[in-house]
C-alpha positions, 0 to 999 in steps of 0.5 A: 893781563892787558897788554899795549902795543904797536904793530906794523901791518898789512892786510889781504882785504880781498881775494880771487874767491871773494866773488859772492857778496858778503852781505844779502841784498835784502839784509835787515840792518846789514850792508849790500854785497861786499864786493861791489862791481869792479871795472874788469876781474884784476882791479882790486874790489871795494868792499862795503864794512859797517863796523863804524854803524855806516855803509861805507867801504874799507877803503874810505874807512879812516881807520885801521880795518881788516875784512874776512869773507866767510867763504874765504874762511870756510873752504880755508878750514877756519871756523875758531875765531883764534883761526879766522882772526890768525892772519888779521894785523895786530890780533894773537889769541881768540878763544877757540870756540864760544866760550874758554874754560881756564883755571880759576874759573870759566868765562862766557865772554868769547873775547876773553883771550883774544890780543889786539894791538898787545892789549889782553884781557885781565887776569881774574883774583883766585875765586872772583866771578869771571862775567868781567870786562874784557879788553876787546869787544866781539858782537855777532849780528850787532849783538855784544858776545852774541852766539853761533859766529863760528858758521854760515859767515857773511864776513868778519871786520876787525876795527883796531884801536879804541873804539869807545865812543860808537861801542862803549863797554869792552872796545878797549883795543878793538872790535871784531863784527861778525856778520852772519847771512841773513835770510833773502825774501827772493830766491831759495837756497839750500847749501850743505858742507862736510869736513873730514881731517886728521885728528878725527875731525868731522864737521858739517854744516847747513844752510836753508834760506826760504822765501815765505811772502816774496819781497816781504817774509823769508826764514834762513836756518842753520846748522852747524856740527864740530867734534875732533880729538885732542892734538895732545891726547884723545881726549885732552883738548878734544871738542864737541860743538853743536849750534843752531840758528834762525833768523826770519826777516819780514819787510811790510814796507819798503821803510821798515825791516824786522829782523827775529832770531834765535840762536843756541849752541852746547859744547863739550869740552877737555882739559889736561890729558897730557902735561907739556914741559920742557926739559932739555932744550927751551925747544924740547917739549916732554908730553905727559899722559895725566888726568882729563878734566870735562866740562860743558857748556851751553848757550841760548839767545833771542833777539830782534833788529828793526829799521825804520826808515823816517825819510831824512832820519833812520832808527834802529833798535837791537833787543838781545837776550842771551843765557850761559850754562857751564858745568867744568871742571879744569885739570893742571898735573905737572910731573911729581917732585918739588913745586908740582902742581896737581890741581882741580877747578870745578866751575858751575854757572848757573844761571848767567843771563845778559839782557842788552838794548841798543837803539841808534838814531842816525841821518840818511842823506848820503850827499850831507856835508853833515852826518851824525848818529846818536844812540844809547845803550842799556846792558845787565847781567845775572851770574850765579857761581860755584868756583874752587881750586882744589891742590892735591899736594896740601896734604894727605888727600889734599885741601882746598886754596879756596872756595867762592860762591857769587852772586853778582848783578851788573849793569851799564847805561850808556848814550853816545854821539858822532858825527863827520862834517865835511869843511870840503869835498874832500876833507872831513872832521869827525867827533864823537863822545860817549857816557857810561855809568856801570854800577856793580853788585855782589854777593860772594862768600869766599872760603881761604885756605885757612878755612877763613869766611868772608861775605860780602855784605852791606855797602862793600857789596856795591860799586860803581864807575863813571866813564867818559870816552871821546874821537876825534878824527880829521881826514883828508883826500889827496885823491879820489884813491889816496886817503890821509887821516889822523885820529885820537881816541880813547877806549874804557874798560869798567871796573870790578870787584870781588872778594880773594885771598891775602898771603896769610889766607885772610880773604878780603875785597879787592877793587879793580879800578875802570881804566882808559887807553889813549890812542893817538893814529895817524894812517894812509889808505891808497890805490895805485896802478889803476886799481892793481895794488893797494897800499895802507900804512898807519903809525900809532902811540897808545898810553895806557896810563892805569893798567892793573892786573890781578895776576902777580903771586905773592905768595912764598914758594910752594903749593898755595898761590896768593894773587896781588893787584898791581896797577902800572903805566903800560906805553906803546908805539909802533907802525903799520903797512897793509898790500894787496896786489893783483898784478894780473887778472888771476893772481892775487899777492897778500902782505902783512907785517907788524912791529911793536915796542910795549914796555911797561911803567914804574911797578912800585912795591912789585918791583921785585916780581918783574925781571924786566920791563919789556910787555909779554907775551908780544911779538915785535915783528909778525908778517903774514904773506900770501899768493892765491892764484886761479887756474880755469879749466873750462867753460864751467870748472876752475881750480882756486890755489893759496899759499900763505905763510906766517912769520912770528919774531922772537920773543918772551912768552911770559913774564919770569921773576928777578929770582928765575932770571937769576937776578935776586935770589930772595924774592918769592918767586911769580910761579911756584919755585924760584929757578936761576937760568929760566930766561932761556926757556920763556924765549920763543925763536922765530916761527914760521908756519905755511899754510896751503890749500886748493879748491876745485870749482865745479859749474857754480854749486859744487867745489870741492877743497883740499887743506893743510895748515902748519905743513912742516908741524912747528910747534911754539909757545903762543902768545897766551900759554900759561905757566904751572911751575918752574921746577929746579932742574939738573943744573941751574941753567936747565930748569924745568918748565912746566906749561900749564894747560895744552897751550902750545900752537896748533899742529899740522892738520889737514882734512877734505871740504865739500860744498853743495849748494842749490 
């Protein structure tokens, strides 16, 4: 489910490893080093973002964003994006590698369960296809869900809030950019990394750069290897992951850059191998041993960025073409009794193909009171998929709840226009606008649970949606280091369609509608203390005014669930605070904090459903804190020390019926048994997690780091558990909760990295 909310923030934006550039000098297409020269080593660092499609730095950004060094985050022991993005303001969730495999289907899209602001992705109808919009858009090297940005990291930047009008189709709630180290035509370079940690993890990656032609050819390959165990059972949860990257950048001219690259990774992945249920406490977790669901999946992806420099006008042309495979099966056992759950989803796509195109048209004089970019974008993708759910408990030897097969083609044109005049040195008005049109095919068979089939024929095969998003920005400079600005935007998801189930196993077509977010900002960026503390603040209002979701149960209590589409009003309003001090040249201070207020609207006939209308899974209070300190222990050798803690305020971590909050005992409950006194049980306490870790610097090819995340191993519900059933249990007030994939926060886990480098 989508949801909205306002954060309170605050960011570390830089820290005492962030020495090396972000981006290499001579990248195709990329920004300079991210860290450009400061006065002395304890002022803060500017550094240079193009989340916007302009250089320009975090600190001129009028909008809220949030930067990553990928050394930060490799000598950090993260790679997962749920684990690079966990300290960034306003973000929960993230897939844990490239792709998320989840009951009732598996996805391609690495945003899928990722949360900015509150606003999640929504929740597929039982059988429908899973290449679907979702509410976040992630791009890799300028390339929509590109592949392998888990490794070689030059640096991550988090735009949050709408972004509809610079990246159209999924930037509902925001953009993540990853950019990977392009290849450097001067110098050779090899650097190779090995991890070793506790639940078997073993992890290595490497890294070539070779200069072919100086100033003109270099290729830059990579590596990267990933396996570990599971943190609820050997297998349950364990993963494999194997990637490969090249990237060969030729520069004939000193006005054009063609950038070639090729891409691939294949995963192994596990389900189930422990069910997690809560019996006698909401904090008492029970682990199961259960069946272990397997799955694999594999991605390949070419693609190309050519800058040609005109003189006053540049063009860009990024050409993408990535393709999915995935052969899974998810796996769900609860313990046996009324309402258990014992389920199947196999899941086979083949083939899953993205074309996309995008060409940007943009001025180049960095002095013009006038400055404007035009672009358009072209997107298309093929899915072939087979996707059953299969319940054990529907008789002897089980039945089917459903069967799909899809064929579904989509595409999506669109063409957008920005530009920022400047009415003085120091104040600027930016506007920009886009069109999207997304025109949708399927072909779907779908089999209920009444042994019922429906084809999608004729004109129901069709749908098509129109979108228009708009910005409009004014900021202003009290100060060369004191920035105001205020800011409305809008974001878009596109619709969708697909064929499902009624409650008397009737399949039928269900439309999901394109839905617009309304964002209304107001922030500050500042400098103090000649350049020693750094304070960004923002306030924001979203309307989310035609939010749907697919994942309200209908159905009456027992083993078949019938999911109904819902659309409902979702508003939002909170603040957020962004600090970074360096009081001395050593010691670097990181603060973060979020509030938000997300309820939402009128739910109509579905009234009965919702015992509430607080929006959940959403924290209203997260705060991350950190200390990094540098000890120098010679001319050549240093010792680079962080402590960071992670705070996450009480909250629900699902939405519960009227009849599990005791309040209507005749409603058909959301899960799959009605159980009085359930409240108690979705209510996540406070959570705070350390995290520390040390590096020991030698000469400047050599470090070697030591971690440990989660120390005191606290486990919670996040904020993108999923349910299986509430059971009946001793008493009305003691039910039994059963979760229903491994979705408990991470454990304690600690490993040894080693960096060379030459």
């Amino acid at each position: 489910m989508r949801h909205i909310h306002l954060l309170l923030s605050t960011s570390l934006l830089g820290c005492v490893l962030a020495a090396q550039p972000a981006f290499a000098d001579d990248a195709a297409g990329a920004a300079p080093a991210n860290a450009a020269p400061a006065t002395n080593d304890s002022t803060i660092r500017e550094i240079i973002v193009t989340a916007e499609r302009r250089f320009n730095t975090a600190q001129k950004t009028a909008a809220a964003i949030s930067v990553r060094p990928g050394d930060q985050l490799l000598l950090e022991g993260r790679y997962e994006l749920k684990s690079i993005l966990e300290d960034v303001p306003g973000i929960s969730g993230g897939a844990s590698g490239s792709t998320n495999t989840s009951l009732a289907g598996g996805t391609d899209n690495p945003a899928t369960g990722l949360v900015i602001r509150g606003v999640q992705s929504n929740s597929g109808v039982g059988g429908s296809a899973t290449s679907t919009s979702s509410a976040a858009a992630i791009y890799v090297d300028d390339v929509y869900n590109g592949v392998g940005g888990g490794y070689d990291i030059a640096q991550v930047e988090v735009l949050r809030g709408p972004q509809g009008t610079l990246y159209g189709r999924s930037a509902t709630a925001g953009v993540v950019a990853i950019h990977t180290i392009d290849p450097d035509t001067k110098k050779f370079g090899v650097k190779a990394t090995g991890e070793i940690g506790n639940y078997n993890l073993y992890h290595f990656v490497g890294e070539v750069n070779l200069p072919i032609i100086t100033d003109k050819l270099a290729l830059r390959v990579s590596g990267n290897y990933f396996e570990r165990d599971g943190y609820y059972s050997k297998l349950g949860d364990a993963r494999q992951s194997t990637s490969f990257r090249a990237k060969l950048l030729w520069k004939p001219t000193d006005n054009f850059s063609a950038l070639f690259g090729y891409a691939q990774e294949y995963n192994v992945t596990h389900t189930g191998g422990t069910g997690v249920s809560q019996r006698s406490s909401p904090t008492d977790f029970v682990f199961n041993e259960n069946a272990v669901g397997n799955g694999r999946n594999h991605s390949r992806q070419f693609w190309g960025n050519f800058n040609l420099d005109l003189g006053s006008v540049a063009l860009t042309y990024v050409p993408a073409f990535r393709t999915f495979y995935q052969n899974a099966t998810a796996v769900i056992r609860t313990p046996p009794g009324p309402g258990a759950t014992n389920i199947d989803n196999p899941v086979i796509t083949t083939p899953d193909d993205f074309m996309t195109h995008e060409i940007r048209l943009h001025n180049t004089d960095a002095g013009a009171a006038f400055k404007w970019q035009v672009g358009g974008m072209y997107y298309r993708n093929t899915l072939s998929e087979i996707n059953n759910l299969f319940n054990y408990d529907l008789g002897p030897g089980g039945s089917y709840i459903f069967k799909s097969s899809t064929h579904k083609v989509t595409t999506a044109e669109g063409l957008f226009a920005e530009g920022t005049y400047a009415f003085a040195p120091d104040t600027r008005l930016t506007a920009g606008i886009r069109y999207d049109h997304t025109q949708i095919t399927i072909d779907q068979n779908y089999t209920s649970f009444t042994g019922i089939t429906q084809s999608l024929t004729g004109a129901d095969r069709k749908a098509s949606f129109d979108n228009i998003t708009y910005k409009a920005r004014l900021e202003h400079d009290l100060t060369p280091r004191n920035l105001l600005y205020a800011a409305i935007s809008t974001g878009f998801s596109p619709g969708d369609k697909a064929l499902t189930q009624d409650p008397t196993g009737q399949p039928k077509p269900i439309v999901l509608k394109a839905e617009t977010l309304t964002s209304y900002e107001i922030g500050s960026k500042n400098r103090f203390l000649d350049n020693h503390l750094q304070i960004n603040v923002a306030a924001f209002y979203n309307n989310y005014a035609g939010y749907q979701t697919a994942g309200i149960n209908v159905a009456p209590p027992g083993p078949i669930r019938i999911f109904e589409n819902i659309t409902t009003p979702v508003k939002v309003y909170g603040a957020e605070l962004e600090v970074e001090a360096r009081p001395w040249q050593n010691g670097t201070f990181g603060l973060n904090a979020s509030y938000n207020h997300a309820r939402y609207g009128d739910y109509g006939a579905y009234d009965r459903f919702f015992s509430n209308h607080t929006v959940s899974p959403s924290a209203p209070f997260r705060l991350t804190a950190s200390y990094d300190h540098r000890v120098v222990l010679g001319e050549n050798a240093a010792l680079m020390l962080r402590a960071a803690v992670r705070y996450v305020s009480a909250h629900d971590s699902t939405r519960i019926t009227k009849a599990q909050a005791g309040l209507d005992p005749t409603v058909p409950p959301f899960l799959a048994i009605a159980a009085p006194g359930a409240t108690p049980y979705i209510r996540v306490p406070d959570a705070a997690v350390i995290d520390l870790n040390g590096t020991l610097v030698l000469g400047s090819n050599v470090s070697i780091t030591a971690y440990a995340r989660n120390l005191a191993n606290k486990r919670y519900l996040p904020d993108n558990w999923n349910v299986a059933t509430v059971l009946k249990g001793p008493t009305d007030s003691q039910p039994i909760v059963v979760v229903s994939q491994n979705t408990l926060s991470d454990p304690r886990t600690f490993g040894l990295i080693l960096n060379v480098k030459y």
